[in-house]
N, C-alpha and C positions, 0 to 999 in steps of 0.2 A: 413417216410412219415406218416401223419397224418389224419388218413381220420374219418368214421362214420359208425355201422353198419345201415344197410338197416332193419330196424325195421317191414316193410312187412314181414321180412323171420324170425321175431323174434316169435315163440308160445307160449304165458303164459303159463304155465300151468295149475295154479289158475285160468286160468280165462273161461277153457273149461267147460262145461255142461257136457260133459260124457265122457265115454271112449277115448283114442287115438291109432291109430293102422295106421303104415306105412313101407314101403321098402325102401332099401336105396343102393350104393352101398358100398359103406362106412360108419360104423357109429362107430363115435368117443363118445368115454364116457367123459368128462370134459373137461372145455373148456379154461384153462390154460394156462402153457405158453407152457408145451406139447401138448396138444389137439386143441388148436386155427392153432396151425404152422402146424400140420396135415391135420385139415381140410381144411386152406386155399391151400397149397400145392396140394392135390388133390382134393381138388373145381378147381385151376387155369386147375389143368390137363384134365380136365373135366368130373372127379367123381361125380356122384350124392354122394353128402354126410348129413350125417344128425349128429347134434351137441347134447349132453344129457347132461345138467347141471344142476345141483341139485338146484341150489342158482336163486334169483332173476333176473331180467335183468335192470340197471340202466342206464339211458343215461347219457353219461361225463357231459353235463350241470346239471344235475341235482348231482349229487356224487361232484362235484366241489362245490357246496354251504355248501355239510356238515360238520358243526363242526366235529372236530375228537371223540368227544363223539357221533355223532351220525352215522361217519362212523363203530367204535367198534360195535353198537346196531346192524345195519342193514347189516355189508359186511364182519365181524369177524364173523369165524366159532366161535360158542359158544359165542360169545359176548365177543370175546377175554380171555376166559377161559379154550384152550385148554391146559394140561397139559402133560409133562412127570413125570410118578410117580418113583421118583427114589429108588432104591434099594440099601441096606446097606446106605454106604458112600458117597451117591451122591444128592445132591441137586433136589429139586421140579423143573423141568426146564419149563418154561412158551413158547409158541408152538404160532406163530402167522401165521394165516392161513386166506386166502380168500374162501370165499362163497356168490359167483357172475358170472355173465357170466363177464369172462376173469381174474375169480380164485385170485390166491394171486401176479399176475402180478400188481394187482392194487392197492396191498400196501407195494412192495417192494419201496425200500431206492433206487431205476434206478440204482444201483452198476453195471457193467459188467466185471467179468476176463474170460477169457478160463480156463479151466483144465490147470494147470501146466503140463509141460514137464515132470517131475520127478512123477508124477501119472496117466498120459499116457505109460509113461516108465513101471511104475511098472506092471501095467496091460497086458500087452504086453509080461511083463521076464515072471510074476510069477502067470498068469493068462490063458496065450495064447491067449488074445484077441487082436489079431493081425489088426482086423474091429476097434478097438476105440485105434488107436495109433493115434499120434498127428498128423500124416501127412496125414490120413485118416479121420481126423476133419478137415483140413483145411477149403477147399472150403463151409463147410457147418458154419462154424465159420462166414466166409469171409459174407454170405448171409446175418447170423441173423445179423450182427451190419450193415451190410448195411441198411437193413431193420426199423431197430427200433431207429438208424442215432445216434450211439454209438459217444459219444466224449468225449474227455478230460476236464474237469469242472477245468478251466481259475483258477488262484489264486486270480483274481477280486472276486470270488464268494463263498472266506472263511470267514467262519464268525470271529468273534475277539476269539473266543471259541476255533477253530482252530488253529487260530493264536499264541494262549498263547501256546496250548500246544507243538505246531512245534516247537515254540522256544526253550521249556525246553528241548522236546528231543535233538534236536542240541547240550544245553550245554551236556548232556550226552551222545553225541556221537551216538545217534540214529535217523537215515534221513527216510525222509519221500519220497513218491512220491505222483502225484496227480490221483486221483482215474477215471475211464473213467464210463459214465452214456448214459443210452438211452432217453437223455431231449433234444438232437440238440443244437441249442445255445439258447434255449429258456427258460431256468429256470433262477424265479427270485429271488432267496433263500428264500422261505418261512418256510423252513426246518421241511416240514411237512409231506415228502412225503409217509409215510406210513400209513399215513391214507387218502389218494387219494391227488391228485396234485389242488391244487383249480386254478392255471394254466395253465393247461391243457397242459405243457411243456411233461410229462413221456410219453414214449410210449410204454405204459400198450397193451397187445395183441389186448384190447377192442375198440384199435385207428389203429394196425401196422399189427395184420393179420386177426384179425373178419370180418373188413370190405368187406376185397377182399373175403374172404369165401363168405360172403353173396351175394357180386354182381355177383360172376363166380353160383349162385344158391344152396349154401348151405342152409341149414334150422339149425337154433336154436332153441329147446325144451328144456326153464328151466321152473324152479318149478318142478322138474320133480328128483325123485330120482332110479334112475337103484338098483334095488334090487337083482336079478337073467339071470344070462347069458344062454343064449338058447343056446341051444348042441344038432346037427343032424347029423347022418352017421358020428360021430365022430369030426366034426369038427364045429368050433363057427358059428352061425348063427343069433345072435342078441341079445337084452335084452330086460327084462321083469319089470316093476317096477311100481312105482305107483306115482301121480302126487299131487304135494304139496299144500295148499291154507290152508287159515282159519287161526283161533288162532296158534302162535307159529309154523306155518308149517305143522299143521297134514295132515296128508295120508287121500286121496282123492280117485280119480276115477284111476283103473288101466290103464297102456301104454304097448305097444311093438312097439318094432322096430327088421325088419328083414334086415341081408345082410350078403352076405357071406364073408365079411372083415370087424372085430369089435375089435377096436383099445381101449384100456385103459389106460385114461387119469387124474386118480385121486387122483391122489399126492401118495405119499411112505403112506401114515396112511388109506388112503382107496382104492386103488387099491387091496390091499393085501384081501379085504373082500370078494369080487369079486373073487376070485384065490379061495380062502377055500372054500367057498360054492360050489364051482364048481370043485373041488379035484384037483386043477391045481398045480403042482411041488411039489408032492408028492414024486417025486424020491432023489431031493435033499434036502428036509428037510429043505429050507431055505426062505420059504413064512412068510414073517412076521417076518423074524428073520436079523442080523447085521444091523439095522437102527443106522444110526450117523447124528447128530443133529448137530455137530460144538457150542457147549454150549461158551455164549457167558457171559462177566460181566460188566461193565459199573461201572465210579467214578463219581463225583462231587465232585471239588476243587472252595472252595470261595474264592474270592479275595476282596480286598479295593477297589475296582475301578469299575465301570460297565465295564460290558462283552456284555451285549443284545445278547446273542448267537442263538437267534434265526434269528438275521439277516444275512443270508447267507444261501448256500446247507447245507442241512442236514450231505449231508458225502462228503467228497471234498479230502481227504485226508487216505495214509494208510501205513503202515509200514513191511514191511518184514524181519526186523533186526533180530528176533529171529524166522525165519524160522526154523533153526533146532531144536528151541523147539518144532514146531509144533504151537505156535502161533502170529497172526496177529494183529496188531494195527490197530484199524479203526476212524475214524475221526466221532462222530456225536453230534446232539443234537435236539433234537425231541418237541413235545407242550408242552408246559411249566406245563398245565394241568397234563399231566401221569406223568412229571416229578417230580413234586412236589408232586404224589401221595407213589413216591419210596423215595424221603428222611428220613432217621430215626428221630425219636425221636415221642413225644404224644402232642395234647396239645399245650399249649402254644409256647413249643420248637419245634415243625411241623411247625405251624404258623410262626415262627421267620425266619425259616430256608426258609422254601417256600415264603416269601416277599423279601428273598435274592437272588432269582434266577436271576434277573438282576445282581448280582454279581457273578455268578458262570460260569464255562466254565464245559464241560463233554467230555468225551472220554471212548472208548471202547476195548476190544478184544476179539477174538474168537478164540476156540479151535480147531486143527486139531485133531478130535480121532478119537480113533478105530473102535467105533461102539458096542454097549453095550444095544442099544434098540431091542425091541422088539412088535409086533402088533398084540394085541390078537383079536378074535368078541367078544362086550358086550352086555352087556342085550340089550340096543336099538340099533338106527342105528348109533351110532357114537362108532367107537373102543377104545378098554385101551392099552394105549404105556404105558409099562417100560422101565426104564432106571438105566442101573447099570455101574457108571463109572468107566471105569479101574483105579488102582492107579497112573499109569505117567500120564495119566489126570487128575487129582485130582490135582496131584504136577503142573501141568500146569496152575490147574488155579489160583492155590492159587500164585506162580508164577506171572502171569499176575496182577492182582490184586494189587501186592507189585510195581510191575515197572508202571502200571499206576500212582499211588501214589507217586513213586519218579519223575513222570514227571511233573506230577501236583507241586508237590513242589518246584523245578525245574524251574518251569517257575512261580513263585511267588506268590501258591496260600496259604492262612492263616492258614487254613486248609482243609481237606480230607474226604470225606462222604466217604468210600469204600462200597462194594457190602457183605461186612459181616453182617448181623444182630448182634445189642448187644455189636456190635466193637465202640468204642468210637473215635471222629475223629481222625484223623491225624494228626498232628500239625511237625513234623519232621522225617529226616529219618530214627531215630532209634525207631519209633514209625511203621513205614512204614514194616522192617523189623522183629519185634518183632509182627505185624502181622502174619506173614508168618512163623516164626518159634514155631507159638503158638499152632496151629496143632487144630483150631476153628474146631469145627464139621461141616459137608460139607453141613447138612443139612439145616443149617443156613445163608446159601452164598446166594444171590439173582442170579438168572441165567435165561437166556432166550436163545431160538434159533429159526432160520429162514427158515434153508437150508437143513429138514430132507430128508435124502438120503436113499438107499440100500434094500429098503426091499421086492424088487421081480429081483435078482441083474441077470445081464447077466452072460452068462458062456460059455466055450465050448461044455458042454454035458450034459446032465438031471441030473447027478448026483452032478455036479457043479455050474449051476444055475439056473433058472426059464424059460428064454426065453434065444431063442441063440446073437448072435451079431447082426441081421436085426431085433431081437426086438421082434421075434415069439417066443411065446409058445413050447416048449417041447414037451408037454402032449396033446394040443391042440390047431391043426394047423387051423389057420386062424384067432385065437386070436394074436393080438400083444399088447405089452405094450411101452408105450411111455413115460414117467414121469419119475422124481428123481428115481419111485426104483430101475431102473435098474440099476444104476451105483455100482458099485461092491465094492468101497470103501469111505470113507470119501477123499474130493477134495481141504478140505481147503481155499476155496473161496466163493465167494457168487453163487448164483446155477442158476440165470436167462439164464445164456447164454448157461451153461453147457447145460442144459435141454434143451431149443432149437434147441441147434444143433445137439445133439441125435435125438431129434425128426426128423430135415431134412431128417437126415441121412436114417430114419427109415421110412421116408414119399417117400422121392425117390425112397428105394428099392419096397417098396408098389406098385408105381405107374410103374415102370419097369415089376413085375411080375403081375400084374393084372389080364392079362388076364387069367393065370395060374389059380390063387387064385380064378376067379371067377368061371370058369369050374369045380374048384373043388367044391366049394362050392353049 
């Protein structure tokens, strides 16, 4: 369902005159696709709740007009400059993140998988988290796609980009399925979707649980950066921070907010800030540490013939054939703008290449790792993620890379942009190959990810992870976390739904023990 926030209950915080200071009985930190399903959840239950989001507040009518350059400006953390700095042998990996009320739900690609069976599984043998087995995600799986009206994206609405390359994989014996999204039947392939829906088809949290937060009486407070977690008689009691306006954001007039149940909602790269400054899981050593990224590469193969690949979904399509490598085929192709910003060459031969893009189709994959980041605090208020990739991912992507390339060729493309810098196109398989056996420096690969996980991960006991399986703190009861870091491992999938339905999970036990938590509090 498709509704609106109730903009009464929305707070500038740019736009206050002085100080801000309030009680709540719930106060969620970010308003994502963790932190929106918390609030709404016990907003419905009848929690006073109060919302803290650091980014802007945009209404869908207005985000819907933005060129995608001007979504990058205003709703990209960093203006779409987040990075992973890689360590040794591993590529600069580019980090695309929302900074807005309803977070980076508002530029994901509406992808939806569950957690695989086979990493509920694992969790479960080799973890003891018997709370996030798959049968124990049902009913809360079951909610979120009811909810944000998850469907199957029709094979009417591949673009001819898609089309080329489903076909090559066929001749190579590699099938496709068709990919499920939270657009209902309502996406027109604009294939734009990560940089906001300009028809208002996704249903970005800002449309499917802000709303109901706000009508059951939640309050939203963005511009508003939580800086320090308030800690009384041992247990969490609120946050402290300072409220955003002016040039480029600067800090303004300070805020608190008081309740004896404060949830943290701000993605795997800044939740962990939160936790340090506040000595949180200290026992297991692993605040800010196994972050997996799912490092993802993307081709472009030109053909003779127009493609117009941007007429259709964005990702309609995806491949699990090399599941046991550990990666994924995904179907996409994005504004022709950023596109044309990643093809190689200078000059003249940029120009050439980018007046071709009506002739080109693109395609992607992404890596299942291990987890090789890491979350440090930096001099300001945005953190430094490292990233050091194991060598079977390395071998995976360079891998992936090679079998894009031979699908692209495959389905009759002239030649091959790949994701290597300084690599000269592709023009055949034994070019494709001799890629991949060349052993290019990793540094040189173009890489990007979407789906950073782990780095405040659950476990059974302090020494094993940060919070337990209902999402509490360890070290500090009354604090919960609710977002990607808690997930213990790399998922392999895209993380929309994952993260949601943790959060249920995490929102129902809340609203069960309430009254407990607030006594104690």
């Amino acid at each position: 369902m498709r509704e609106t926030i109730d903009a009464s209950r929305v707070i500038q915080g740019r736009e206050l005159g002085g100080p801000f200071e309030d009680t709540a009985d719930v106060l969620v930190i970010g308003s994502g696709a963790g932190g929106a399903v918390v609030a709404a959840t016990l907003a419905e239950a009848g929690k006073r709740v109060i919302v803290v989001e650091e980014g802007p507040y945009y209404r869908p009518e207005d985000y819907q007009r933005f060129a995608p350059s001007e979504s990058v400006r205003r709703m990209f953390r960093e203006g779409g400059m987040v990075l992973a700095f890689g360590v040794g042998q591993t590529p600069m990996i580019s980090i695309t993140l929302g900074r807005a009320v309803g977070g980076s739900s508002l530029l994901t690609g509406g992808v939806c998988f569950r957690i695989p069976g086979d990493v509920h599984a694992r969790w479960e043998r080799e973890r003891g988290l018997s709370e996030m087995s798959e049968r124990s995600f049902e009913r809360a799986y079951e909610e979120v796609e009811k909810r944000i009206d998850v469907t199957e994206v029709p094979e009417s609405m591949r673009s001819e980009s898609t089309r080329r390359y489903v076909e090559g994989a066929k001749k190579l014996g590699i099938e496709h399925q068709p990919i499920r999204r939270n657009t209902g039947g309502d996406c027109v392939g604009t294939a734009r979707c990560n940089f906001t829906c300009p028809a208002g088809a996704k249903r970005s949290v800002d449309v499917s649980y802000l709303p109901s937060a706000t009508r059951h009486g939640a309050t939203i407070l963005c511009d508003a950066l939580a800086k320090k977690l308030i800690v009384s008689n041992g247990r969490a009691a609120g946050v402290e921070g300072v409220l955003l306006g002016g040039p480029f954001g600067a800090a303004g007039q300070p805020f608190k907010i008081h309740a004896p149940v404060v949830v943290l909602a701000c993605g795997t790269l800044h939740t962990p800030l939160l936790l340090m400054r506040a000595g949180v899981g200290k026992q297991s050593d692993v605040v800010g540490r196994n972050v997996t990224l799912h490092p993802a590469v993307r081709i472009v193969g030109k053909f003779d013939e127009p493609i117009n690949g941007w007429d259709g979904a964005l990702q309609s399509v995806y491949s699990d054939h090399f599941h046991d490598d550990g990666i994924k085929l995904v179907g996409v192709y994005t504004a022709v703008n950023f596109l044309a910003a990643g093809l190689p060459g200078v000059g003249p031969k940029l120009r050439e290449r980018a007046r071709s893009l009506g002739h080109s189709a693109v395609f992607g994959a992404m890596i299942h790792d291990e987890g090789g980041g890491r979350v440090r605090l930096g001099p300001g208020r945005e953190p430094i993620l490292s990233y050091e990739m194991a060598p079977r991912d390395l071998a995976r992507l360079r891998k992936a890379i090679t079998i894009l390339a031979e699908v692209s060729l495959a389905a009759g493309a002239r030649e091959v942009y790949s994701s290597a810098w300084g690599f000269p196109p592709i023009r055949n398989m034994d070019d494709a190959r001799k890629m991949e056996s060349s052993k290019i420096d990793a540094r040189r690969i173009e890489c990007m990810a979407f789906h950073p996980l782990g780095s405040a991960r659950a476990g059974v006991d302090p020494r094993s992870g940060v919070v337990d399986q209902r999402g509490e703190a360890f070290d500090l009861p009354g604090l919960f976390v609710a977002d990607g870091s808690v997930l213990p491992t790399s998922i392999g999938v895209n993380s929309q739904v994952p993260i949601m339905a943790t959060a249920t999970k995490f929102a129902w036990d809340i609203d069960a023990r309430f009254p407990a938590l607030r006594r104690a509090g």
